[in-house]
C-alpha positions as CSV (number, residue, x, y, z in Angstrom):
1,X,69.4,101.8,100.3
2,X,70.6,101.8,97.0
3,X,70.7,98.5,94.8
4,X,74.2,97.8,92.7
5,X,73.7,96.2,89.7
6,X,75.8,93.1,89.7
7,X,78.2,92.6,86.9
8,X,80.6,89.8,85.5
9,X,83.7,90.5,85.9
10,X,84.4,90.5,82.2
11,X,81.5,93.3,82.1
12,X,83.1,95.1,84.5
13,X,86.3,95.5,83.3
14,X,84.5,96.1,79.7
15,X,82.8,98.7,81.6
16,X,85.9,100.6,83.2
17,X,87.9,100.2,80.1
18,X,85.4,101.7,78.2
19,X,85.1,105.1,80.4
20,X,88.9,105.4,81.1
21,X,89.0,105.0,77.1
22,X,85.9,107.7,76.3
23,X,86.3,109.7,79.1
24,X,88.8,109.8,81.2
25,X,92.3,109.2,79.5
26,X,91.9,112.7,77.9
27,X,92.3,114.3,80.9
28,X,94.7,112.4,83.0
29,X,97.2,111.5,80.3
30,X,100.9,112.1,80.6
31,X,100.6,114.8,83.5
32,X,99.3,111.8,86.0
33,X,101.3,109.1,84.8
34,X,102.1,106.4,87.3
35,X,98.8,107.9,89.7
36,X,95.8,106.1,90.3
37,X,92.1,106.4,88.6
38,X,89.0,105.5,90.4
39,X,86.4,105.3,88.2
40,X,82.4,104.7,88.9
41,X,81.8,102.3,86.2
42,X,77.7,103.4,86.6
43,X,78.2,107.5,86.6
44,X,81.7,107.9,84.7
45,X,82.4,110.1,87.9
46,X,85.9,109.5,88.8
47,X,88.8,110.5,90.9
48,X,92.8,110.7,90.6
49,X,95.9,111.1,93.6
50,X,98.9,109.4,93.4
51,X,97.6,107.2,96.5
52,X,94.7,104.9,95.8
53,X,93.0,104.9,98.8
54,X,92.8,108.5,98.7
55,X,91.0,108.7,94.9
56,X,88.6,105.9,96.6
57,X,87.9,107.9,99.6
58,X,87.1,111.2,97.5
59,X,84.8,109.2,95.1
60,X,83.1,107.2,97.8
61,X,82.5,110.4,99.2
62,X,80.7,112.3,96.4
63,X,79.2,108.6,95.5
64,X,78.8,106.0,98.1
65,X,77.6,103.5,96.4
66,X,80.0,103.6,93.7
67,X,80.9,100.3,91.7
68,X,85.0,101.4,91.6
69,X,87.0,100.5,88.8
70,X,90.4,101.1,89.6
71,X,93.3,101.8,87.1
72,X,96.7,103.3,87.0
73,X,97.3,106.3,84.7
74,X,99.4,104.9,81.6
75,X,98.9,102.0,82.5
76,X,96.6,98.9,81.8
77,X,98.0,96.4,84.3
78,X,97.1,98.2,87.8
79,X,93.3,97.6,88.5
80,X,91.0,95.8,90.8
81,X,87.3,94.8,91.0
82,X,85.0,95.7,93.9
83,X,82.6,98.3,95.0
84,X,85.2,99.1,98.0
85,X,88.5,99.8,98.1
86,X,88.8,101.4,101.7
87,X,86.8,98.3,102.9
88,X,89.2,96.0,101.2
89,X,92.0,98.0,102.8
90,X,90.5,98.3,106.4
91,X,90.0,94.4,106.1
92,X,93.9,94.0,105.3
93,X,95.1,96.7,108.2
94,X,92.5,94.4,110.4
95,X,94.4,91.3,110.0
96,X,97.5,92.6,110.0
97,X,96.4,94.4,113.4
98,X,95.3,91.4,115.0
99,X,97.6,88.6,113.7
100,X,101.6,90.4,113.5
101,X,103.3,87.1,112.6
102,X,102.6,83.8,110.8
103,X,103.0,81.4,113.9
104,X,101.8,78.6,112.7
105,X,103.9,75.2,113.1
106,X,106.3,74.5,110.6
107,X,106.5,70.7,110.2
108,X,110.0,71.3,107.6
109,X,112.2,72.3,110.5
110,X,113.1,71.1,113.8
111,X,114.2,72.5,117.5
112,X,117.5,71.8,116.7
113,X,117.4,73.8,113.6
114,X,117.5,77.3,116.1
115,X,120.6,78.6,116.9
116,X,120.7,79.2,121.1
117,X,123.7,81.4,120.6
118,X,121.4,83.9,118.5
119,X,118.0,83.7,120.5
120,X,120.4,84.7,123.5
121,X,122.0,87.3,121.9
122,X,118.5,88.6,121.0
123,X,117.6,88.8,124.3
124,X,120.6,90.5,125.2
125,X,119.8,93.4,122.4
126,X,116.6,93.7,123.8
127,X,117.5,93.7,127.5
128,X,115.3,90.9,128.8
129,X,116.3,89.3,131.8
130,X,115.9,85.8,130.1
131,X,119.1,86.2,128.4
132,X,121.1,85.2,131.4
133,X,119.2,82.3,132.4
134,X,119.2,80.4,128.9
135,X,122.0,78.1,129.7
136,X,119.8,76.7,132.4
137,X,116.7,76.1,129.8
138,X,116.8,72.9,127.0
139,X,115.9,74.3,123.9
140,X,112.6,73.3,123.8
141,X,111.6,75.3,126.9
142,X,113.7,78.0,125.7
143,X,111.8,78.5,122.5
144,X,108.7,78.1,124.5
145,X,109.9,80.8,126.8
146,X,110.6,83.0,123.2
147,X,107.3,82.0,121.9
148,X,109.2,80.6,118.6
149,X,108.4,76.7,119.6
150,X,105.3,75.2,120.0
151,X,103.3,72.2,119.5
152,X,102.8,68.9,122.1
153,X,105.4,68.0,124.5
154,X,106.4,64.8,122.5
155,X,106.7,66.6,119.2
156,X,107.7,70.4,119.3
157,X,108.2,72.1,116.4
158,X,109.8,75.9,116.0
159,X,106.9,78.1,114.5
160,X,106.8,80.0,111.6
161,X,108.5,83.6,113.2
């Protein structure tokens, strides 16, 4: 297994800025402008595609445990720290895979803040059976039904949908 040196993260933009400055900039600049650099701050090995990811994966590739200094062609603004962009990614397509919605309670509105006219016409669009039975639900139970309410019985709250 190989051992990564650890650096600040002063040194290791120091480090990136240095090789995109000695070593790389000659060859990307102006026909990649506006793509992304990859750059192994240890080897000066580095990649360039217009998608980020991609550059990552082809460096990773040739260098797995590559210390990536990330960087978009005429630009100084567009770069990250880490040793792994495709993990960082895989952790964001993760969460968004396994929680779709922020549905936690908001405590700033209330039931009465949701509109029954619209959540039935929703249900119309999408042709759920519910739609003709909301004038028999309170709103409570029909946001309960929607799963856009939630919280105790004696203090429901809409959720943040």
């Amino acid at each position: 297994m190989q051992h990564l040196a650890c650096y600040s993260k002063k040194e290791f933009a120091r480090r990136g800025d240095d090789i995109y400055e000695r070593v790389v900039r000659s060859q990307v600049e102006p026909e990649h402008n506006g793509d992304f650099v990859v750059i192994d701050i240890e080897s000066a090995d580095f990649e360039v595609d217009e998608d980020e990811l991609v550059a990552s994966d082809r460096l990773l590739a040739s260098h797995p445990g590559a210390q990536i200094w990330l960087r978009q062609v005429g630009s100084r603004y567009a770069r990250r720290f880490g040793s792994r962009l495709r993990s960082m990614a895989h952790e964001l397509l993760s969460l968004a895979a396994t929680v779709p919605f922020d549905d936690r309670i908001n405590q700033q509105a209330r039931v009465e803040d949701l509109s029954r006219e619209l959540m039935q016409e929703y249900l119309r669009q999408v042709g759920s059976d519910l739609a003709e039975q909301v004038p028999a639900f309170s709103l409570v139970d029909l946001g309960r039904q929607m799963s856009v309410v939630g919280g105790p019985g004696e203090a429901p709250f809409p959720l943040n949908v």
